[in-house]
N, C-alpha and C positions, 0 to 999 in steps of 0.2 A: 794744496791749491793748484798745482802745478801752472805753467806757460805756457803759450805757444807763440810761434815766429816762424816768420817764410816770404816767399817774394814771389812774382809771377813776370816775366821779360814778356811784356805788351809789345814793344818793339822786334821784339826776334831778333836782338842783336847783342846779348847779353844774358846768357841764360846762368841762373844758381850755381854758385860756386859751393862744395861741401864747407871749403874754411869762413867765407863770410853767413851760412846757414851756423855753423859751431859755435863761429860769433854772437850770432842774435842770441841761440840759446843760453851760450854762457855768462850774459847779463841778466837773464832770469835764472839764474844757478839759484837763489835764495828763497826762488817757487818752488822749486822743486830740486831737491837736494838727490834723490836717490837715483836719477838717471838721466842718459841723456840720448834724443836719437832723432837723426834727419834723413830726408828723402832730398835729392835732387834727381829729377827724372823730363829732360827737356827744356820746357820753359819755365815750370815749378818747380819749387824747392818748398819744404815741410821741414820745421825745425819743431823742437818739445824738449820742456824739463821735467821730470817725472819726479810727484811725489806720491809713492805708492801707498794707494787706498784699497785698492780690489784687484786680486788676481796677482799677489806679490813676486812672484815668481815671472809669471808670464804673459802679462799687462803692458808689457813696454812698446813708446808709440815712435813712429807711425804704425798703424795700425792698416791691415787692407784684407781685401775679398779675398774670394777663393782662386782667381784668375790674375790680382795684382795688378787689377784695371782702374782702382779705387782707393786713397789711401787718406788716411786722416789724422789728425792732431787734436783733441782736444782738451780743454780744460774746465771741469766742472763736476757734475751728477744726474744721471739718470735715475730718476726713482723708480721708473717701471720699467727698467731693464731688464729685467725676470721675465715681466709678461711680456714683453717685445721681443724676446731670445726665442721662447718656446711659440710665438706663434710665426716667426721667421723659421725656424726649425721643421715646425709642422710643412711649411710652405717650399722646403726642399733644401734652405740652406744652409751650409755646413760653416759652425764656429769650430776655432784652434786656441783662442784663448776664454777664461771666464772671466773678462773685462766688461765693465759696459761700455767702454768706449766700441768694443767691435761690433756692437750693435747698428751702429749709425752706418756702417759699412752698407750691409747686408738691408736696411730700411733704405737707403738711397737708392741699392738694385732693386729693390720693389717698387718703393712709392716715386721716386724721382726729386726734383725738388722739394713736391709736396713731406718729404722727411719729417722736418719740422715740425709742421702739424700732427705729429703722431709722438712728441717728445714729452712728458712731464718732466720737468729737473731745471736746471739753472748751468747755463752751459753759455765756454765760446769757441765754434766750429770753424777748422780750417781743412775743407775738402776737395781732394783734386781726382777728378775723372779723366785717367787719361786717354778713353775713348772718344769724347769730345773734347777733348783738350778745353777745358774749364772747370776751372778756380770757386769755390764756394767759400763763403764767410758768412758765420750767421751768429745769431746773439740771443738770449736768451729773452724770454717776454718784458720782462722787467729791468731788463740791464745789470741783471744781480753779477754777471762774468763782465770782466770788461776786455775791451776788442779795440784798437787803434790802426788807425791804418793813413797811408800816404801815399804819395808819388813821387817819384825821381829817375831820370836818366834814362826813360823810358820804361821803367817799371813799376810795378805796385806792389808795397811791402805794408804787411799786418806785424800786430804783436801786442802780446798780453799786455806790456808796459811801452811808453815813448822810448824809454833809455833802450832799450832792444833795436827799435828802428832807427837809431844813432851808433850804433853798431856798424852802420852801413855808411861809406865818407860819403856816398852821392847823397846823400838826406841833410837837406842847408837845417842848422840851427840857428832860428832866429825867433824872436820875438814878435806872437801878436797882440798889439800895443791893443787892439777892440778886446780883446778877446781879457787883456789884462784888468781894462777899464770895467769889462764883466765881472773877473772875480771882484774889484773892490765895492763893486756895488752890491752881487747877489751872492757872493762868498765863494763863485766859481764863474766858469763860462757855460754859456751857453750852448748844449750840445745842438750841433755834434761838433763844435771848436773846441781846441784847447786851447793853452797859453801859445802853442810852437807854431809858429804862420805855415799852413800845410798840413799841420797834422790833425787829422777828425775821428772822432771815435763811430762805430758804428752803432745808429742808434738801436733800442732795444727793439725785442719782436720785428727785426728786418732782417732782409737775407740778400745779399750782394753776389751778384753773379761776374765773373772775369772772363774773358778770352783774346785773342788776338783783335777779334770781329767788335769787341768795344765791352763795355761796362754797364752794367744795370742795379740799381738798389729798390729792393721792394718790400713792401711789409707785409710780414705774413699773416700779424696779429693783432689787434685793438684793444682797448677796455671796451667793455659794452656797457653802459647804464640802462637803468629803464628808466620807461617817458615820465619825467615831472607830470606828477597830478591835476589834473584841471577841475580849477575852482571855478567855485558859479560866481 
């Protein structure tokens, strides 16, 4: 199932330390038992706990381009990572590992943002470009991967589980008492609250953009119904 965890310093006054990135992931140790590996590069940091599915040997994340401009963390499955390999392939780019995680690399240097839209799988993405220096967070259609995320101290910190983002002392533990009154009535809260005042999970089919220059959440996906039938 593996993790992911990492921070982005909004402020430019506090950029990723590798021991508090070691930190986050080593509270998701019981995602992902058989590895462990983090980026800090500037004002992001990329944390991952690996439990190895595909590419056993040589799968271990972060994961990046050919140039090192791109790197990523994720936790999930790509099921058309075959056919998205060989047609990034065709299109000139060169993979080093047979992961599908590296796939998402080499589709963000093609499509841009629009990545996503080109994904079948169930997935939660932590992407950092550090040609524009920005931060991606994206969530599967359905919310099958789960993605939380916060703020503190000037920065913004994600991660597979809450107890990872508690990893970090600047992240207040407290109680939201609305958010509580939610699960007792509907058996949970209300996304995209949890119980922890601050902490939101990202809803599904959205994709969260970061940088110095400010913050964006947008959806990349819907249900579609068709139109109810018109009675005479």
């Amino acid at each position: 199932m593996c993790g992911i965890a990492g921070l982005f310093d909004r402020a430019g006054s506090r950029p990723p330390q590798r021991h508090e990135l070691e930190a986050m992931a080593a509270r998701l140790h019981h995602r992902g038992p058989d590895g462990r590996g983090v980026l800090a590069d500037g004002p992001a940091g990329l944390a991952h706990a690996r439990l190895s599915i595909i590419d056993l040997e040589g799968g271990a994340q972060p994961i990046h381009n050919e140039d090192r401009s791109v790197w990523v963390v994720f936790n999930g499955e790509i099921f058309n990572y075959l056919e998205l390999r060989a047609q990034l392939e065709a299109q000139g780019h060169r993979f080093y590992t047979h992961s599908d995680t590296e796939v998402l690399v080499h589709l963000y240097e093609q499509h841009g943002e629009a990545f996503v839209d080109h994904l079948n799988g169930q997935f939660a993405i932590a992407l950092w470009d550090a040609r524009s220096q920005q931060l991606l967070l994206a969530r599967d259609r359905t919310g099958i991967r789960p993605l939380f995320h916060t703020e503190a101290g000037g920065r913004l910190l994600f991660a597979s589980e809450v107890k990872a983002l508690f990893a970090c002392a600047d992240v207040p533990r407290r109680l939201d008492v609305e958010a509580l009154g939610q699960t007792f009535t509907y058996w949970a809260p209300l996304a995209p609250r949890t119980v922890f005042e601050g902490v939101h999970s990202l809803p599904p089919g959205h994709l969260m953009t970061v940088s110095r220059a400010g913050k964006s959440l947008r959806r990349y996906w819907d249900w579609e119904f068709p139109p109810a039938p018109v009675r005479a």
